[in-house]
Structure formats: structure tokens, C-alpha cells
C-alpha positions in Angstrom: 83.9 17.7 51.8 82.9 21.4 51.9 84.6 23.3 54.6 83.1 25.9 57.1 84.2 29.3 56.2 86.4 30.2 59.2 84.7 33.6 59.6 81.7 31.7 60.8 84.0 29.5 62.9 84.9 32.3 65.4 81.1 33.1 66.2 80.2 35.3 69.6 78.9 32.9 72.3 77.3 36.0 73.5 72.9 35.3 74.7 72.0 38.4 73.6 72.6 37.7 69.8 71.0 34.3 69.8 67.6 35.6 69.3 68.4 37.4 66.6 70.7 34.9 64.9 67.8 32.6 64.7 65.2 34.8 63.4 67.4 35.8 60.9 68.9 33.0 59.6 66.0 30.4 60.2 69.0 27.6 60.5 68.5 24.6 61.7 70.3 22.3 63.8 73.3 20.9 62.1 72.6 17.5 60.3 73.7 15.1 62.6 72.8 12.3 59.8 76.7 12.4 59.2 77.9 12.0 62.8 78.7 8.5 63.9 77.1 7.4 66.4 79.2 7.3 70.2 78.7 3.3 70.7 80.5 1.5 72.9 83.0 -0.4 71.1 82.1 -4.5 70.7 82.3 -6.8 74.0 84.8 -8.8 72.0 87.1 -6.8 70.6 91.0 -6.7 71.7 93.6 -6.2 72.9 91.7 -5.8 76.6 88.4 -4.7 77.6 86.8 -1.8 79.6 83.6 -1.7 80.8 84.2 1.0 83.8 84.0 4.7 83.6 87.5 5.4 82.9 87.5 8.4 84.8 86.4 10.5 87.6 86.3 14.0 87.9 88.1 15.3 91.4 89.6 18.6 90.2 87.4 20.3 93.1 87.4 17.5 95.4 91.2 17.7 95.5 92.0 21.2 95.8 92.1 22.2 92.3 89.5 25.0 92.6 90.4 27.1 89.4 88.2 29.0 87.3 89.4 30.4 83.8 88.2 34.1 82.8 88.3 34.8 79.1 87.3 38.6 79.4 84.9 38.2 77.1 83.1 41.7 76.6 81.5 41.6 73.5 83.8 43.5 71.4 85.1 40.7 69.7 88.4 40.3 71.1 90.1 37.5 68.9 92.2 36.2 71.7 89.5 35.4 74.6 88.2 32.4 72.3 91.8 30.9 71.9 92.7 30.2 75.3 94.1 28.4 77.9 96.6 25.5 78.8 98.8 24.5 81.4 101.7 22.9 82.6 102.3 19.6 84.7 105.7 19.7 86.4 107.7 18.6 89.6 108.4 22.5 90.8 109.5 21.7 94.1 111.3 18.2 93.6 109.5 15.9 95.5 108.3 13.3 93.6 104.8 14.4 92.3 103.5 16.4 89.9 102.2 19.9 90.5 99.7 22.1 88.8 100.3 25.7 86.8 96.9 27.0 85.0 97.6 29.8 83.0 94.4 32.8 83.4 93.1 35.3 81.0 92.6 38.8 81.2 90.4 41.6 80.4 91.3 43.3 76.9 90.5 46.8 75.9 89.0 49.9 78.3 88.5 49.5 81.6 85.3 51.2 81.6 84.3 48.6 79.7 84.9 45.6 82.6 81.5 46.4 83.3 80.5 45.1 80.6 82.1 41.4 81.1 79.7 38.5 80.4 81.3 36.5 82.7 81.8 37.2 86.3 85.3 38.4 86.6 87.8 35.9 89.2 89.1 37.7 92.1 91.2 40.9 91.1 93.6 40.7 90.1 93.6 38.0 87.3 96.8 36.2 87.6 97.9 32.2 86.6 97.9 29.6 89.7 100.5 27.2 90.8 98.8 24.3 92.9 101.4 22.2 94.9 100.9 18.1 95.0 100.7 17.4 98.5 100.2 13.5 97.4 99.6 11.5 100.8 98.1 8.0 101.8 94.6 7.8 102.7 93.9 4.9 105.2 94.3 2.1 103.0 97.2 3.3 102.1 96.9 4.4 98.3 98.2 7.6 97.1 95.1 10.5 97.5 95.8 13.5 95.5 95.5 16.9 97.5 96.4 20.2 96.2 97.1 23.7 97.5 97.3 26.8 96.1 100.8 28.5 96.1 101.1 31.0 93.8 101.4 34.1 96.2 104.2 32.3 98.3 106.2 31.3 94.5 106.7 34.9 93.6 105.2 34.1 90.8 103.0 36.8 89.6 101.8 36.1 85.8 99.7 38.9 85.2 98.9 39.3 81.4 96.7 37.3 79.0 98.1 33.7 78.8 97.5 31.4 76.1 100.0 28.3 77.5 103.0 26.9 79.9 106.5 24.9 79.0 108.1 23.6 81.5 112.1 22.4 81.3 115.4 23.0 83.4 117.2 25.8 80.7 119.6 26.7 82.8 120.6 22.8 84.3 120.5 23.8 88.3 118.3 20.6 89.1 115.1 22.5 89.0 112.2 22.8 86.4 111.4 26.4 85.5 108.1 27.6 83.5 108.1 29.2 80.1 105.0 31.8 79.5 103.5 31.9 75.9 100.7 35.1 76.4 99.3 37.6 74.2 102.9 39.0 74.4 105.2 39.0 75.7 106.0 35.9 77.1 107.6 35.2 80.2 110.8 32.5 81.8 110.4 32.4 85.3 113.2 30.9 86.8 112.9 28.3 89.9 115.2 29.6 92.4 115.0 25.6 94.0 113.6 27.2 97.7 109.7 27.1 96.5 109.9 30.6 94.5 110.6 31.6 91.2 112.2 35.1 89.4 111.6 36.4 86.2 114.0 36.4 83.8 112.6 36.4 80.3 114.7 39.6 79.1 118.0 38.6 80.9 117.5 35.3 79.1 116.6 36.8 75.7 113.5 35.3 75.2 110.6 38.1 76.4 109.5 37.3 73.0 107.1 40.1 72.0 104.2 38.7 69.7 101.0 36.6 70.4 102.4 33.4 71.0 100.7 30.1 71.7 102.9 26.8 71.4 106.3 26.5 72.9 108.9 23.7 73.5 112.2 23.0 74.7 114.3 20.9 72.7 118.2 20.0 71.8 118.5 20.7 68.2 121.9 21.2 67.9 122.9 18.3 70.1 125.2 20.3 72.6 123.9 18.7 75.8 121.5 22.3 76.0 117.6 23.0 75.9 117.1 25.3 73.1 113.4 27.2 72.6 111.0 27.2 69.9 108.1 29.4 70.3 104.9 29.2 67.7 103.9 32.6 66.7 99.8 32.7 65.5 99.3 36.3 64.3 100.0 40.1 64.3 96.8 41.4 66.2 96.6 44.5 68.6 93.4 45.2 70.0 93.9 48.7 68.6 94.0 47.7 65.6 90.8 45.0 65.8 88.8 44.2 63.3 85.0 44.5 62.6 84.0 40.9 60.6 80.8 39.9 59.4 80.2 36.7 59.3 77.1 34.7 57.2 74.8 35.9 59.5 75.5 39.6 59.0 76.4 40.1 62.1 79.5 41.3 63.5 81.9 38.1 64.2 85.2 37.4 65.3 87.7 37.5 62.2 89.8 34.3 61.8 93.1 34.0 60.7 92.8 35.0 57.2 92.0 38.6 58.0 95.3 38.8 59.9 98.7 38.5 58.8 100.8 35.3 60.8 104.0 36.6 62.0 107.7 34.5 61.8 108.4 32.1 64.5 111.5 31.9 66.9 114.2 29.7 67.8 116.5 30.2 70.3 119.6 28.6 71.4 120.8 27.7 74.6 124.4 29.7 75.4 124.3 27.0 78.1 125.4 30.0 80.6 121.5 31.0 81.3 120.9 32.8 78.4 119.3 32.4 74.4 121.1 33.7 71.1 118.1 34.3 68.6 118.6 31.9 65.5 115.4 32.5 64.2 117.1 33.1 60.5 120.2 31.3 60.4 118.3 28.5 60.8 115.6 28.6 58.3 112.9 28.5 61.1 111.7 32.4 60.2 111.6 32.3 56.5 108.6 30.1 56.1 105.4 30.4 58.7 101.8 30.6 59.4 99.4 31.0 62.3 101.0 28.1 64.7 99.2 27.1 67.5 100.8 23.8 68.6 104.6 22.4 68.0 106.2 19.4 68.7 110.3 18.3 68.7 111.2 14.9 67.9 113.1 12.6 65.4 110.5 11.9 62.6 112.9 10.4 59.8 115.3 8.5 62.0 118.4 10.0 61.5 118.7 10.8 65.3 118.3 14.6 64.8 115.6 16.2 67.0 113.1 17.6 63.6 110.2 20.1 64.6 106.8 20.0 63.6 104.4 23.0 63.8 100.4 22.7 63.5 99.4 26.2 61.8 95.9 27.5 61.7 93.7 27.5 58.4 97.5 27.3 56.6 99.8 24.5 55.6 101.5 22.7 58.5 105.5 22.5 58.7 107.9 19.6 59.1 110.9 21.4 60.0 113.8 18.7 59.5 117.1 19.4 60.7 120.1 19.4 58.3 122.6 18.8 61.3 124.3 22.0 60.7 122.3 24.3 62.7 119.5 25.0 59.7 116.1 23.3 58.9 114.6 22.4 55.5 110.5 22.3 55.8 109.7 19.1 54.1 105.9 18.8 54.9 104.3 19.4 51.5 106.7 16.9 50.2 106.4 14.6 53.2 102.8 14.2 53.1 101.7 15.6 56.7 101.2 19.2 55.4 97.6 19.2 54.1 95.1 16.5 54.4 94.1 13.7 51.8 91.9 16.3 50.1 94.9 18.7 49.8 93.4 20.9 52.2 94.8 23.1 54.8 93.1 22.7 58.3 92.5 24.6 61.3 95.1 22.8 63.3 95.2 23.2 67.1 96.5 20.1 69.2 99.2 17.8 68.0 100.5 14.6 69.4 103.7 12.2 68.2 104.2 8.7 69.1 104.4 5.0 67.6 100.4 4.1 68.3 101.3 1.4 65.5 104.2 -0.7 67.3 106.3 -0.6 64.6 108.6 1.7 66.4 108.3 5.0 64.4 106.1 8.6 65.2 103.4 8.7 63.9 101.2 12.0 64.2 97.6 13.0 65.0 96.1 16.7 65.4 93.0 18.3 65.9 90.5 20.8 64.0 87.7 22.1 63.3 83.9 20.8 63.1 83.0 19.3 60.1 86.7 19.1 59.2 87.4 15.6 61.3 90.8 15.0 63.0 94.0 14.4 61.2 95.9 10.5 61.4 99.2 11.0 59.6 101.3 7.6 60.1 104.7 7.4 59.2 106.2 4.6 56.8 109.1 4.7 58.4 111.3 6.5 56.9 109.5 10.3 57.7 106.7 9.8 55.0 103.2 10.0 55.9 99.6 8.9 54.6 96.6 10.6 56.2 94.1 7.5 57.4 91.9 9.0 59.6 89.2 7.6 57.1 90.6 4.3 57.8 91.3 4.7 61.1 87.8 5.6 61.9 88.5 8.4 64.0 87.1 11.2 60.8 83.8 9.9 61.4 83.8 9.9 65.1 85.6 13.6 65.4 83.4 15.4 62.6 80.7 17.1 65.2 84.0 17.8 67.1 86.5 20.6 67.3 89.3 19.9 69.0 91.9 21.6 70.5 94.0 19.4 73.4 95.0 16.2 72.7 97.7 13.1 73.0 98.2 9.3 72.3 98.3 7.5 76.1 97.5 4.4 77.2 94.5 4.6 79.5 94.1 1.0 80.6 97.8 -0.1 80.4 96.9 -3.0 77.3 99.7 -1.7 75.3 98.4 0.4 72.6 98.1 4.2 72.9 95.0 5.5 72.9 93.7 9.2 72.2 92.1 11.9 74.3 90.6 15.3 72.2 89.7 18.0 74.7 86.6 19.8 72.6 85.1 23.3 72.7 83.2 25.5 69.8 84.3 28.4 68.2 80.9 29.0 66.9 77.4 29.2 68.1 75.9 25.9 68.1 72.5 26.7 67.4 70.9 23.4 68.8 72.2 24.7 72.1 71.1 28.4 71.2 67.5 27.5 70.7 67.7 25.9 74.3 68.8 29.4 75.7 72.2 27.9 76.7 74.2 31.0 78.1 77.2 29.9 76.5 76.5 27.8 73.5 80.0 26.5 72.6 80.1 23.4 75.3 81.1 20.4 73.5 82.1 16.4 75.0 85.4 15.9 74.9 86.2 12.1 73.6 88.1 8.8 74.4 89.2 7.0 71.5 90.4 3.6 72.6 93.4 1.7 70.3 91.4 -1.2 69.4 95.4 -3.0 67.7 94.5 -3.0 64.2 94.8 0.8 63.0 91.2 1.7 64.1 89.9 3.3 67.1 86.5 2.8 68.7 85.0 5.8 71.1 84.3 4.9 74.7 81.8 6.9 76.2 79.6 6.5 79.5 80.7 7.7 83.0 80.1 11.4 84.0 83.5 12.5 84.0 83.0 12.0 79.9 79.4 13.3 80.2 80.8 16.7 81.0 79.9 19.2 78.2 82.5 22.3 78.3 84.3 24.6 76.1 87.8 23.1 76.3 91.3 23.9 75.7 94.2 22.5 76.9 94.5 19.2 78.2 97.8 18.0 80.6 98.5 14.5 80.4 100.5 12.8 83.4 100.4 10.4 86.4 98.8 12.9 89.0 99.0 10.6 92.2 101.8 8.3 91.1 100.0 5.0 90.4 101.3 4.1 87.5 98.3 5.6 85.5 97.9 8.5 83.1 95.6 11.1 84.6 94.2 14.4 82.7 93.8 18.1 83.8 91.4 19.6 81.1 91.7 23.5 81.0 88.2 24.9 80.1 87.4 28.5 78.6 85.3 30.6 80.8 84.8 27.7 83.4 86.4 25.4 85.6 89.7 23.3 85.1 88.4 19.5 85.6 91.2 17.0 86.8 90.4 13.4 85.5 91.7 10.9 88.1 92.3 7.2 85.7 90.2 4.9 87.3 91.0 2.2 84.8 95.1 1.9 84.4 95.6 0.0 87.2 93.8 -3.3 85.5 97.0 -4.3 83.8 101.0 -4.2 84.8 102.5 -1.2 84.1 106.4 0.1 84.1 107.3 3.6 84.7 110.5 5.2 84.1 112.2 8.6 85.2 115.1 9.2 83.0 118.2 11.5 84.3 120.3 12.8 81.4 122.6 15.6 81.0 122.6 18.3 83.3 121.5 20.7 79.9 118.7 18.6 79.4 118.4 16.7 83.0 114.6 14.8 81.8 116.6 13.4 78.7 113.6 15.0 76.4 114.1 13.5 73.1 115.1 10.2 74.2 113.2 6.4 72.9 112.9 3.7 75.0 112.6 0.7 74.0 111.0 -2.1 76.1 111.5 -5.8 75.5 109.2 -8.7 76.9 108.7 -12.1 76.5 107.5 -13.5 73.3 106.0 -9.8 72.5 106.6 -7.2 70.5 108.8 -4.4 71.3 106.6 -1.2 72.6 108.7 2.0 71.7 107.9 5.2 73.8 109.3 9.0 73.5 110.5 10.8 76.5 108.7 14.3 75.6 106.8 16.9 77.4 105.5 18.8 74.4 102.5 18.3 72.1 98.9 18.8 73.1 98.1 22.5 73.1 99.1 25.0 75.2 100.9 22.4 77.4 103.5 20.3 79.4 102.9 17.3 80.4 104.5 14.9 82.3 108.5 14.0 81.1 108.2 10.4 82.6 107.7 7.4 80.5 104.5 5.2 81.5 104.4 1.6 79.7 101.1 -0.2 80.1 102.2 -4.1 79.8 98.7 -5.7 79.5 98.8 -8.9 81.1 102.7 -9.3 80.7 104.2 -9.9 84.2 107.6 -9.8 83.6 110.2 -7.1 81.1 113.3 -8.8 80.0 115.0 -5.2 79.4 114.3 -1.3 78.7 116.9 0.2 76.2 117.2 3.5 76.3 118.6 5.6 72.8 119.8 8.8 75.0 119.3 12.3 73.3 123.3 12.2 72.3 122.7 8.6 70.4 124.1 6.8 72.8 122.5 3.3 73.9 121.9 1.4 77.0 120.2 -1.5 78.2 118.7 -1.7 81.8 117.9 -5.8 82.4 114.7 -7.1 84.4 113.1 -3.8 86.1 110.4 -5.1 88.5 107.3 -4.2 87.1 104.2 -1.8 88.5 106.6 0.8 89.7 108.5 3.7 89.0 112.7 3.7 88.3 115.0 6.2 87.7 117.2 5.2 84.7 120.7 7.3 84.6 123.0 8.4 81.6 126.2 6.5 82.0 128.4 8.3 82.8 126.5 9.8 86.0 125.2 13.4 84.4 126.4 16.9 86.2 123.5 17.0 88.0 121.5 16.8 91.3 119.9 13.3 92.1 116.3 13.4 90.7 114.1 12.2 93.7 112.4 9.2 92.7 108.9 8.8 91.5 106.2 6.6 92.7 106.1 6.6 96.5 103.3 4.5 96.6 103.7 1.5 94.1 100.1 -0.3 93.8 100.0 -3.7 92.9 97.2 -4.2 89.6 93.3 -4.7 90.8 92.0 -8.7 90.5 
């Protein structure tokens, strides 16, 4: 299939050019001949049925009044189309999950603020932090309520973000917040009394280039979170540049017309602070523009491997040797260009087993007219792209995506996908309609129908929303044993999609406590047995997606199973335990043995909810 030129793919969503675009190109709408059409899957298909909206929209309701600003002034800025993420994490240990959004900025003169084609948010233009303040409403389920803390954290994020990791580096108990920004980035540490300090340069990780994708991860197995942080390109605005795309007109240059800069790993000292291992271990001496990365063990050999999603380039399997280096494998491994040998514009990436047959498999996200990438693994850390197959090619190709994961949003069993979608181009059906920012997209639901396919769910108004997303933050919000979904949106308001479908089918949820280095035992599988069903294999991870961290806690739909004979847990440092007959639909905390060095983690789940008739 012919590919879009890229140049064209960064077009200016600015009103005042969409006259003129359509005079002088005469283009139509695109052929949407090709598209498949959003049906509601078949009445009869399994494993389960859903015939609800599976969501509703409450990010305003609840508290969750944020409003992204790209800066967007019409000079073509490359980083105001690439933004924003998130993080979901438990910053003041109680139990629930609270809310960082990362803001843009305003790039270039200040005389030229003026100029901004969106209203600017209240100066100055600084991330939020939004604390949980979960409570019972008066039947007694949880009802999510948020409130704005940021001023009272300390923390005071101030430059142009791109996307949030959150992880305990230096093992205290508490979760601090990683920064990726149009440099440089930023570590705020959680002091554990509500606030945070900023220690990125202590730490040695004020890493100074344009960085998007970050994650904590043990590679070396020492007990200690170590850093990787994606690098997409070497651009000042300084030194911008003035493209033309097919129309002639100025447009915003793509990846190609900048050079991608080296990548960074950094190991955890374990005394608070980062060594720079960047080319000792391989990691610098191959790259491209990377926008998302995720760590786990994609050949089995219990080492913690690294893949990275680059932009318009060949993506990276970074397998680890054991001995501190890497060897990038992808080409080789199949999950570096698609079927067509093609590089794509990758921007979200997800892991997990969607399969059952208890190896990752991988899925990212590009551009439209390029479809959505299905890698699944054989097993032994090859891949086959069957995103033909799976039918998700069809249903993505109108679609570019850019946030996504594999959860299970009604609790059958199987892991189903979530692609939060935006334009990077002027869509010109929504031009001729005089729409003042012609980008918005649907973001889609793709539900695991058990067979290798997927089938889009659409209805409900929560799906019905047409935005220009970004990130997307997966996690149970209100602790009913549900996966819930902040979407980040460019230029407009973050939407906060409350599950209103989960609670149909038994569920298990798990905290794990591991090591006090790496106290959310990230990296870990768990296995889950029941009876006279297959094993369901899960990752503890709060990577992936884009520009994100989601929730650490493991959430097992169980269909219409009512009991688990045992969860076995294969802990980050390979070692193996089995936890017999957890009562189902509700949260446990599940401890390394021995006890880690650590606080207690509080538990999760204050308000178990038995599943609806």
C-alpha cells in the first residue's frame, strides 16, 4: 500500500489556510471506500457479550477540569503537534489512584503570544496533579472525586512536556514522577508528606534533549529501577525549519528533515542517584526518532529486554545479553518493520499475552492510511505481523493513533485494545465544514473476540467524542475492579472514561510488594490458575502506551469463573511463588517472601463490589 509522505502528515490545523488549501488543491475527501465499516460486532459471538456503552465520560463531573495548551502560533513549531501524556499513580499512599497531566507551553517570542490560536490556560502554564479523594456515595459504591493539588505539592513543572513515569527510584515507600519535556526532563522526588523536590541533576538524569518515552525498569537484576529515556530528535526552535508540503504551503517538517539523536540508559547506584550507561551498553550506538518504549522479557530467558517504537525509522528490540549490554535483534526478530518491510510512524506501544498462550505479544500505533501494527510472538521472541489477519488493519486505516494498551474491558478474559486517535494533518472533509481545528478523530474499542480477531465496538457518547488525542492512562480510577481511561487531548480537555461494563463478570486484582528497589515488582508475570480453564498470564508493568504510566496493579477479568485455585507469581529476581484460593472480586496485596525492606503498601480496593445480575 502507498504511504503518505510524512511531510504532508504534520499539516497546520490552522482556519486561516483552509480556504486556500482547498482552492488550491481541489482535493477531495479521502476515499473512505477502503475503511471498514464501525459495526457492532455479531450478537453471537464469544467469549461474552456487550451491548452497553462501555463508558461514560466524568473527567469534568469529577473534578478533573484540565485543559491542554499546545501553543500553537502558527510558526510551525514541530513539538505543539506531538504532545501530551500523563501519569496514573498512588502519590500520597492511600489506596487510589491520582492524576498528573503534563501542559504545553508557548514556544518562540513572546511578542508573538498574541498570536496563539488557542486561548492560552491561566498563566502560568504549568502540569497538574489531581488528588483521588475516592469516597462512597449513598449506596455505598466508590464515586470518584478529584482535587487539584499542584500548588500545595511543590511541584511546579514549568516547561513544554511531552509525558510522565512514575516509579519509587530511590526505594523510600513513595512513588516519584519522571518528566520527559522538550528538554530537559525532570525527577521530582516525593518527599512522602504530600510534596515533592526536584532532583533531576543531583540524580543525573536532567537529560537535556527532546524526549518523549520513558520507563523504569531492572535490567541488570540488582533489586534497583534503572531509567531508559526515548530520544525523538535534535530540534531547536532557533534552528526550525521552513517545509513545504504537497500543497505548497509551508508545513510542519517530519522526522526526516531532522536528525534523531542517541538514547539513554541509566543505572540505578541504588544510593539515589544514576551512572549514565548509555554506551557500555549498546543502547546509544543504534537509534531513531523514539516516541514510545516498553521493558519486559520478550524471549523468555527472564532478562527484562527493551523495545522502542521509533518514528518513520526501524523499531528496536533491545535484548539483554545478561552482562550489562544489549544486542538490537528487531530486524532479525521480525517486529522491526511491517509485513511490507516498511518502517512506520510508530507512536503507542503495548506488550501483553492477548493470545493465552502465555508469551508478549506486541501491538503499536501509526499513521492514517498506514493501519496499526499486530506483532505476536511464537514463543520464543519471534514475531509475525497479523494485523491483516487479525482484522484490526482494516478497522485502524482512517485512524492515526497515538495512546494505546491491551485491557480487559468487560472482565471475559481476553485483553482487548483501546487507540486514543488524533490527526497530524488537515482532514479536509472536516475543513470544508469550517471545523476550527480539523484534526479531531474517534478514538476506538477493539474487543478480543478469542480467536485472533478483533471486532470494533462503537455506540455510547463517551466513544462518540471526536478529539485530537494523545496519551491515554489505563488503571482502575475508583477501585472496582475495572480498568478505567484518562485520554489526554491536544489543545482540549482531558476526558476521564469511568468502565461502565467490567463489573459484568468476576474479576481478581492484585497489588504486588517486591523489593524495596523496585517496591511494585515491575517486570513480574502472574500466572492465574482456575478450574478446568486455561491459564491467563498477566505482566506487572506501568510502561507502554505513549507518553504514560499507568496503573502497576494487576486486574484479571475471570468471565463467569467464580472461583481461582491459585495466582503464581515469577518475581522480577526469578523467583516463584504460589498464593492458593484468593477470594475473588477484590483487591490483595501479594508479598515477596522474604518480607521486602520496605513500608507496608496500603491495600487497594476499599470498596470491593460484588458483579451486576
Amino acid at each position: 500500500m502507498k504511504r503518505r509522505s510524512r511531510r504532508r502528515a504534520r499539516h497546520l490545523p490552522i482556519v486561516r489556510l483552509t480556504v486556500l488549501l482547498i482552492c488550491l488543491l481541489g482535493l477531495a475527501p479521502l476515499d473512505t471506500a477502503q475503511a471498514q465499516t464501525a459495526d457492532a460486532p455479531p450478537a453471537d459471538r464469544t467469549p461474552g457479550q456487550t451491548t452497553a456503552d462501555p463508558f461514560a465520560e466524568i473527567a469534568k463531573a469529577s473534578g478533573l477540569d484540565f485543559v491542554h495548551w499546545n501553543g500553537m502560533s502558527g510558526q510551525f513549531y514541530f513539538p505543539e503537534v506531538v504532545g501530551s501524556g500523563g501519569a496514573l499513580f498512588d502519590y500520597d499512599g492511600d489506596g487510589d489512584l491520582d492524576v498528573y497531566l503534563v501542559q504545553g507551553h508557548f514556544l518562540g517570542p513572546q511578542e508573538n503570544l498574541a498570536k496563539s490560536i488557542f486561548p492560552p490556560p491561566k498563566l502560568p502554564a504549568r502540569d497538574r496533579l489531581f488528588r483521588n479523594d475516592l469516597t462512597p456515595d449513598a449506596d455505598g459504591r466508590p464515586e470518584l472525586q478529584f482535587t487539584e493539588v499542584t500548588e500545595s505539592s511543590g511541584i511546579r513543572a514549568l516547561r513544554y512536556g511531552m509525558g510522565a513515569s512514575a516509579a519509587d527510584f530511590d526505594g523510600d515507600g513513595h512513588l516519584d514522577l519522571y518528566l520527559t519535556n522538550f528538554g530537559p526532563n525532570e525527577l521530582w522526588r516525593n518527599r512522602g508528606d504530600g510534596t515533592f523536590e526536584e532532583v533531576a541533576a543531583q540524580a543525573g538524569v536532567a537529560e537535556p534533549r527532546w524526549s518523549v518515552a520513558a520507563t523504569f525498569f531492572d535490567y541488570d537484576g540488582d533489586g534497583w529501577l534503572d531509567l531508559f529515556v526515548g530520544n525523538y530528535m535534535d530540534y531547536q526552535v532557533t534552528r526550525n525549519k521552513a517545509c513545504v508540503g504537497e500543497s505548497g504551503l509551508q508545513d510542519y517538517c517530519g522526522p526526516q528533515s531532522y536528525q534523531a539523536t542517541a538514547d539513554r540508559l541509566f543505572r540505578n547506584r541504588g544510593d539515589g542517584t544514576f551512572e549514565d550507561v548509555s554506551d557500555g551498553s549498546g543502547i546509544s550506538k543504534t537509534f531513531g526518532p523514539a516516541l514510545g518504549a516498553i521493558a519486559a522479557d520478550f524471549n523468555g530467558d527472564r532478562r527484562q529486554d527493551l523495545y522502542v517504537a521509533n518514528d518513520q525509522a526501524a523499531n528496536q528490540l533491545w535484548l539483554n545479553q545478561g552482562d550489562g549490554s544489549f544486542v538490537d535483534d528487531a530486524l532479525l526478530l521480525g517486529c522491526a518493520l511491517n509485513r511490507d518491510g516498511q518502517a512506520e510512524a510508530s507512536m503507542g506501544v503495548d506488550a501483553a499475552d492477548y493470545d493465552g498462550d502465555g508469551d508478549l505479544d506486541l501491538f503499536m500505533t501509526h499513521l492514517t492510511r498506514e493501519s496499526h501494527t499486530l506483532y505476536v510472538n511464537d514463543g520464543q521472541g519471534l514475531f509475525q505481523d497479523r494485523s491483516t489477519q487479525s482484522g484490526l488493519a482494516r478497522a485502524s486505516w482512517q485512524a492515526t493513533g497515538f495512546g494505546t494498551a491491551w485491557f480487559d474491558v468487560d472482565n471475559d478474559g481476553w485483553l482487548d485494545l483501546f487507540t486514543a486517535n488524533g490527526s497530524v494533518y488537515i482532514d479536509f472533509d472536516l475543513a470544508r465544514q469550517n471545523d476550527p481545528y480539523p484534526l479531531h478523530q474517534r478514538n476506538q474499542l477493539f474487543r478480543n473476540l478469542g480467536d485472533g480477531t478483533f471486532a470494533e465496538l462503537t455506540g455510547g457518547d463517551a466513544l462518540a467524542l471526536s478529539e485530537v488525542s494523545r496519551g491515554a492512562l489505563f488503571g482502575d480510577l475508583d477501585n472496582d475492579g475495572d480498568t478505567d481511561i484518562v485520554v489526554t487531548n491536544n489543545s482540549g480537555p482531558a476526558r476521564l472514561l469511568r468502565n461502565d461494563i467490567g463489573q459484568r463478570h468476576h474479576w481478581l486484582g492484585l497489588r504486588l510488594v517486591g523489593s524495596r528497589g523496585n517496591p511494585s515488582a515491575l517486570g513480574a508475570w502472574v500466572v492465574l490458575r482456575r478450574p478446568q480453564q486455561p491459564p491467563l498470564w498477566r505482566r506487572v508493568r506501568s510502561d507502554g502506551s505513549f507518553a504514560a504510566s499507568n496503573d502497576p496493579r494487576v486486574l484479571v477479568g475471570l468471565g463467569t469463573s467464580t472461583a481461582v485455585e491459585s495466582v503464581e507469581v515469577i518475581w522480577p529476581d526469578g523467583s516463584r511463588q504460589i498464593f492458593p484460593g484468593l477470594e475473588i472480586d477484590r483487591y490483595h496485596n501479594l508479598r515477596l517472601d522474604p518480607p521486602p525492606e520496605s513500608p507496608a503498601a496500603p491495600q487497594s480496593g476499599p470498596y470491593p463490589r460484588a458483579p451486576k445480575d
